[in-house]
N, C-alpha and C positions, 0 to 999 in steps of 0.2 A: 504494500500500500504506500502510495505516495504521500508525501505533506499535502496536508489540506490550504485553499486555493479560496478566497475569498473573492465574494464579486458583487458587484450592485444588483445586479440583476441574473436572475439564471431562470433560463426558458426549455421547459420540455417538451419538445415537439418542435421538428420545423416545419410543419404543414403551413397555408394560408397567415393563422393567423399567428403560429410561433416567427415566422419568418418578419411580420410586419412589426408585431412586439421588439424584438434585438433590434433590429434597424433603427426603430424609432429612438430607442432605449438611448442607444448607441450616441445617434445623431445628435441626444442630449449631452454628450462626453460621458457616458457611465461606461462603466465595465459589462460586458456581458459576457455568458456563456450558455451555449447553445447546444442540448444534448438530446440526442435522437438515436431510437434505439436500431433504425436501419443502418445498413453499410454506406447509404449516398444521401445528402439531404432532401426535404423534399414533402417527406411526409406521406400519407395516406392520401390525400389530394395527388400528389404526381406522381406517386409510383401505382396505385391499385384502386385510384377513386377518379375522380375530376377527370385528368388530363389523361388517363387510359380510355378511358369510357367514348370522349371526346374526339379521341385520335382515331379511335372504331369507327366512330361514327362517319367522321369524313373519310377516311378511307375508303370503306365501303361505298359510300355515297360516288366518289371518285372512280372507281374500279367498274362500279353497276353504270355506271353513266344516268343512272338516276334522276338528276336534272334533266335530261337532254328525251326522259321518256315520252313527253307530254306533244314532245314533235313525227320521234322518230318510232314509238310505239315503245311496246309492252316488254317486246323481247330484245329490244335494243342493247347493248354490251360493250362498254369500252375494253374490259378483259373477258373473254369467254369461261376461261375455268380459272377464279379465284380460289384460293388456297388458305388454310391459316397461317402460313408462310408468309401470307402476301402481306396478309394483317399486323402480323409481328415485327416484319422489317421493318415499317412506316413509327409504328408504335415504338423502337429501339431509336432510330435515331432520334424522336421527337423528346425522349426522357433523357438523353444524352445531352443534345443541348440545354435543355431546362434545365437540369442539376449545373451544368456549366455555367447560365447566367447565378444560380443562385449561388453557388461558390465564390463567386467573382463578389458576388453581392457581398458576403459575409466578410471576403477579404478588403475592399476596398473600404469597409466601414469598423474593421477592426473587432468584427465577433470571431469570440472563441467558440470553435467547436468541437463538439466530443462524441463520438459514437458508443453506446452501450447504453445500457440497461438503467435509469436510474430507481429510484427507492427512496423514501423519506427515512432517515434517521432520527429527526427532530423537526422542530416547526421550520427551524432555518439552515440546516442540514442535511445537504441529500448523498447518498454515495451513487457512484457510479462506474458499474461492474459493464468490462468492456468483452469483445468475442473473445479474446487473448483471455479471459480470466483476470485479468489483472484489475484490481477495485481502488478508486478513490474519492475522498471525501472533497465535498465544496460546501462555503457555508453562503449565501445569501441575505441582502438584506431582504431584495421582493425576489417574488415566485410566478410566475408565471404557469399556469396548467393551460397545453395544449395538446395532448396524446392524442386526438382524435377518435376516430371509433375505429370498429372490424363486425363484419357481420355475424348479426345473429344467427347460431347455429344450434338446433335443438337437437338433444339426443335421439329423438327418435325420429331423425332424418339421417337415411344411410348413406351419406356424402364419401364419396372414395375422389375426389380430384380428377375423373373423368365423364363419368354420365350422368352423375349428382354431385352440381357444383353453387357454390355462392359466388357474388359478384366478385370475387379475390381469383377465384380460380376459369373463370370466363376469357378475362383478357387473355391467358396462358393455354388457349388450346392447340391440340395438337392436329385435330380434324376438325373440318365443319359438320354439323348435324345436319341431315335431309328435314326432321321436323322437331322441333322444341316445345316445351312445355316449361311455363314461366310460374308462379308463383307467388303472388303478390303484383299488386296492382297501383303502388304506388311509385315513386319521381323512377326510380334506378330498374325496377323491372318493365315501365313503362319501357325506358329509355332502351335496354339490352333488346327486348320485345320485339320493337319497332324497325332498331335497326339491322339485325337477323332478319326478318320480313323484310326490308331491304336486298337483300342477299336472295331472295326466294327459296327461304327457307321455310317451310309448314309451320306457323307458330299457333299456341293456347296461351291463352292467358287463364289461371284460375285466381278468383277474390272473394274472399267470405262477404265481403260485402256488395253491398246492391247496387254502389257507385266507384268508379277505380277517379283516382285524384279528386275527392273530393273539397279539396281548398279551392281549385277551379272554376271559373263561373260556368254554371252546367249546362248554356248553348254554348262554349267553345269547345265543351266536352263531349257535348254531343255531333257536333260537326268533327270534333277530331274520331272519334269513335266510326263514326259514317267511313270517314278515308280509310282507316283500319278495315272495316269490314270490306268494304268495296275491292280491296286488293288481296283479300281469302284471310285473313287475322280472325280466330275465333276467342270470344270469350263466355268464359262459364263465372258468372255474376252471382253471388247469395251461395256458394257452392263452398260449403266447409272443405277442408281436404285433414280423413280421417289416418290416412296411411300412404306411405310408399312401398309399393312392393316390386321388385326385379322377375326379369320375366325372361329370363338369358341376360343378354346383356342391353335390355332394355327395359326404363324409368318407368312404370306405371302409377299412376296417381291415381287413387281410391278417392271420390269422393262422397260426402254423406248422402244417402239413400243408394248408396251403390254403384253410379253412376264412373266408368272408367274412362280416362285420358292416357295414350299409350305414345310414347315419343324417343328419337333417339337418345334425346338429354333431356333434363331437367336443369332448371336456374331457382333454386331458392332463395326469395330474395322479401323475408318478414322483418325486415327492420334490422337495426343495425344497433350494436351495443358499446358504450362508453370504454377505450379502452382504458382503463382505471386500476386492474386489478392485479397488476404486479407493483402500483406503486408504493404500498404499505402507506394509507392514507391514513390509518391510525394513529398513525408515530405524529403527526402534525395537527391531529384535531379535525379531522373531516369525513364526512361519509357520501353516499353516492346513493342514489335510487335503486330502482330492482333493475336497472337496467345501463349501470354503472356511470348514469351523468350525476354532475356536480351543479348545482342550483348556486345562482350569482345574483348582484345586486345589477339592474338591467341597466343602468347606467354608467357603472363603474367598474361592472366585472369581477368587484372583490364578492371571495368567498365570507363563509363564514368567520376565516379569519382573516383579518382583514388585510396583512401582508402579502397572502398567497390571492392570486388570480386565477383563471379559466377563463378561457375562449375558445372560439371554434365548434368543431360538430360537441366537443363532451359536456356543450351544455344544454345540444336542442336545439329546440326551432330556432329556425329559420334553417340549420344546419345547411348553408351555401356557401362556398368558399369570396365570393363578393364580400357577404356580409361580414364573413369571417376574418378578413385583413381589417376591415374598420373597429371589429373587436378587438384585434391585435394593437391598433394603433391607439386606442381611446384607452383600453389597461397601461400601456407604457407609459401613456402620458399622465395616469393618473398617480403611477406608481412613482414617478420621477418628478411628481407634484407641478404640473404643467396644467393649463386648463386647457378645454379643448371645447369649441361651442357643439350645441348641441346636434344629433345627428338627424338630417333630413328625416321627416315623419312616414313615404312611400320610398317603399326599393322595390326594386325589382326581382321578380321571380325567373325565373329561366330552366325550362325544359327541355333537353336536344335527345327530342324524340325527331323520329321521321315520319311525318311535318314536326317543326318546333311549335311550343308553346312559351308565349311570356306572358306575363302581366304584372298589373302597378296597380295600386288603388284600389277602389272598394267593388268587390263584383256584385253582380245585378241582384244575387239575394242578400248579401250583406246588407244593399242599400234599402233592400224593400224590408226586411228584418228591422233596421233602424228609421222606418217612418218617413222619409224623406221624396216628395216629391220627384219622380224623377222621368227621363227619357234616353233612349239608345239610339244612335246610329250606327249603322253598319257597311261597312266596303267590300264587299271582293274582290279577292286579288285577280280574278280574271278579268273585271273591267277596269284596270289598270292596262297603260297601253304598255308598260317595260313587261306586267304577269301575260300579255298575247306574245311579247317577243321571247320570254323563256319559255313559253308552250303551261305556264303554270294553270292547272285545271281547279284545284280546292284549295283551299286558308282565304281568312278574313279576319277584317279589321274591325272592334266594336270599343265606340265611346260610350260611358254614361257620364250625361251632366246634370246638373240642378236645376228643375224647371222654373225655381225661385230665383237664382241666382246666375245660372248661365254656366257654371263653374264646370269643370271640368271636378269627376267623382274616382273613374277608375278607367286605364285600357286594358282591354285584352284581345291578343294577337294570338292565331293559329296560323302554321303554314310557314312557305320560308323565308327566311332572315328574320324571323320571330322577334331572337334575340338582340339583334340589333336596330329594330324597329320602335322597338321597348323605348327607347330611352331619350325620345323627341318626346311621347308621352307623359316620361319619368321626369322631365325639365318644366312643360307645363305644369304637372301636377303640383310639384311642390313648390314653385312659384306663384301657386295662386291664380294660374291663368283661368279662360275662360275658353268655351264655344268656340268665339269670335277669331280667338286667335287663329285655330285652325283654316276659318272662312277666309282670313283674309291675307293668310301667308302665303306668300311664291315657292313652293316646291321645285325644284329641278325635273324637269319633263325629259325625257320618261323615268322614271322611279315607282318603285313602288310604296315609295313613302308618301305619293301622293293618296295615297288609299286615305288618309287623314282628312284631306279636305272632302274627299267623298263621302266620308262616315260625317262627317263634321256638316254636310250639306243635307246629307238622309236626315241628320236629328234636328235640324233647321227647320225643315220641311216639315217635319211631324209637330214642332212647338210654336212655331209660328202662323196664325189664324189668317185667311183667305179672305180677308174683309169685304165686300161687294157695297160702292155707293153709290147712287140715283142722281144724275145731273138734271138739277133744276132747270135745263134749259131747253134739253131735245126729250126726258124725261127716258133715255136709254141707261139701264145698268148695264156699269162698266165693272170691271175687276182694276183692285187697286195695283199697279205695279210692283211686284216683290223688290226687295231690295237689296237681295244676293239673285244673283245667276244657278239657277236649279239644275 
């Protein structure tokens, strides 16, 4: 064991939001150290979350020619026979470079890093046991907790790392499946789901429940749902799943009243759990849910004690890697006694399924739940003149705004560039804009960000009264002139 190492700051995890924490730490001249129990920085986010998922995505997307279907047809192919070869090369370079800026990162800003294992010894005390076996202490004024999570895995799912797998062992395959059966119905088996069906690969979805992304507003869900089914995606909705049982070397899903789902693999994918449970959180004063998160103060990130912090997925919702850096950044700052104003009231959601899903603000039952007058408009991306020059067929755009006030309530976008569609939306929104703004801005022709002014002109239409007055002179009713172009 070495001498122990004293530091301002010490952060466990460099995912999202360990990585934005040391930086910021840093930037304030503090000491920091940055300990991660992988061999490469990075975190759960870029090695087996976020940025794998992500690189599948477009890949695939790339490879199927995908985009380019809505011209050239169904069976259209930029590669004919993709490979999970194909998948992995793409996915190796893209975690090669990223680990490289973040290294750079760390070095350029003067964090220490240390690979292994850490462990609470005391509140301000962690040791840290490295692959070598070799263990040392560091003591800490603040703490950072960023472990992130690892998927839920229940004992009575017989996961062998080939044809029952969770989202850790997905990115690492070694064949592609002819047809898949998915398991949960929420952001990550959406997302695995969609983009296999991509690939025209046979996929099920199964969800105990009656709705899959239920935080969704449920006409984008249902228009997303439509595109699903339209290209062979089955889902079994309300369907408990009571057993897996193998059948050779195939995943069979049991569900209750008997009902069978038979596929080359399986993706179990019921939630995901706090990784928390090596770090002897006793020794410091803390405990964790049944599901190993850490509960923080929403503001400031400090735990129950008030030295140590948490960010990122091991505390829960929102668990987005977006959100996740500005956690990062707003504990550093808090912890280095810096103030930091308060965080924008709407963010952004983001789903890279195939089509994407985003949205911002309040959706259509939120708003009718909370009493609020209100009206939608809506665009499709087909009457967009840029959605006729991609051949783009489904996704649209929906405003809700205040029919008292004009405001602008919530967007939500299906379809593609979802994600970056978002956030013209996410700038009015928490600016306070309105309606109008949309009606009266110049978009870049052709775009499909012009779909705003479209949605923006449908809920125009629909709030604005059609006045008819009688000229006292020829005694003809006339219609009054609107005063937007419809």
């Amino acid at each position: 064991m070495t001498n122990k190492r004293q530091y301002d700051l010490v952060v466990i995890g460099s995912g999202p939001s360990g990585r934005r924490a040391a930086v910021q730490a840093a930037k304030f001249g503090r000491s920091v150290l940055v300990v991660d129990k992988l061999p490469r920085v990075g975190g759960v986010s870029l090695h087996s979350g976020t940025i794998p998922s992500k690189t599948l995505r477009e890949t695939v997307l790339n490879l199927t020619g995908w985009r380019e279907r809505g011209f050239y047809g169904s069976m259209y192919r930029v590669k004919q026979d993709i490979t999970a070869a194909d998948l992995r090369a793409r996915l190796a370079k893209t975690l090669d470079y990223e680990v490289e800026v973040l290294e750079h990162q760390f070095a350029r800003n003067n964090v220490t890093v240390e690979h292994g294992l850490a462990r609470f010894i005391a509140p301000h005390e962690i040791d840290v046991l490295t692959s070598a076996g070799d263990s040392r202490r560091v003591t800490a004024d603040k703490i950072v907790i960023a472990v992130g999570t690892h998927p839920y895995r229940p004992h009575d799912i017989p996961f062998d790392e080939s044809v029952v797998l969770d989202s850790d062992g997905i990115i690492a395959l070694d064949n592609l499946p002819r047809s898949l059966t998915v398991v949960g119905g929420g952001v990550i088996g959406i997302e695995y789901a969609t983009i296999f069906s991509a690939l025209d690969i046979r996929v099920t979805i199964i969800e105990p429940r009656e709705n899959i992304l239920d935080f969704v507003d449920r006409e984008l869900v249902a228009d997303f749902m439509h595109q699903l089914r339209d290209r062979g995606m089955m889902f079994r909705l309300g369907a408990k799943l009571d057993a897996i049982q193998m059948e050779g070397r195939q995943p069979v899903a049991i569900l209750d009243g008997g009902r069978r789902v038979r596929a080359d693999m399986l993706l179990y994918t019921a939630g995901r759990t706090g990784a928390t449970d090596q770090l002897d959180l006793a020794a410091c004063g803390l405990t964790t849910d049944s599901r190993g998160r850490l509960r923080v103060d929403p503001h400031t990130f400090q735990t129950s004690v008030p030295h140590i912090y948490a960010t990122g997925d091991v505390i829960g919702f929102p668990s987005l890697a977006s959100t996740s850096l500005e956690q990062g950044r707003i504990a550093a700052c808090h912890a280095c006694g810096q103030s930091v104003p308060p965080a924008p009231e709407f963010f952004p959601y983001g789903i890279y399924s195939v089509p994407e899903i985003s949205t911002v603000g309040k959706s259509e039952e939120a708003v009718r739940a909370e009493g609020i007058p209100y009206e939608c408009g809506i665009a499709r991306f087909r009457e967009t003149s840029r959605g006729t020059i991609m051949g783009i067929q489904g996704g649209l755009l929906k405003l809700i705004v205040s029919l008292e006030t004009r405001k602008l309530l919530g967007v939500h976008i299906v379809g593609e560039g979802a994600t970056e569609l978002i956030h013209i939306g996410q700038a009015v929104l928490n600016l306070g804009g309105s309606l109008d703004y949309f009606i009266d801005a110049t978009f870049n022709y052709p775009t499909l960000a012009e779909a705003y002014k479209i949605a923006a002109l449908d809920a125009w239409n629909r709030i604005t009264p059609r006045v008819e007055t009688v000229s006292s002179n020829v005694g003809v009713a006339a219609p009054v002139a609107a005063a937007t172009p419809t």
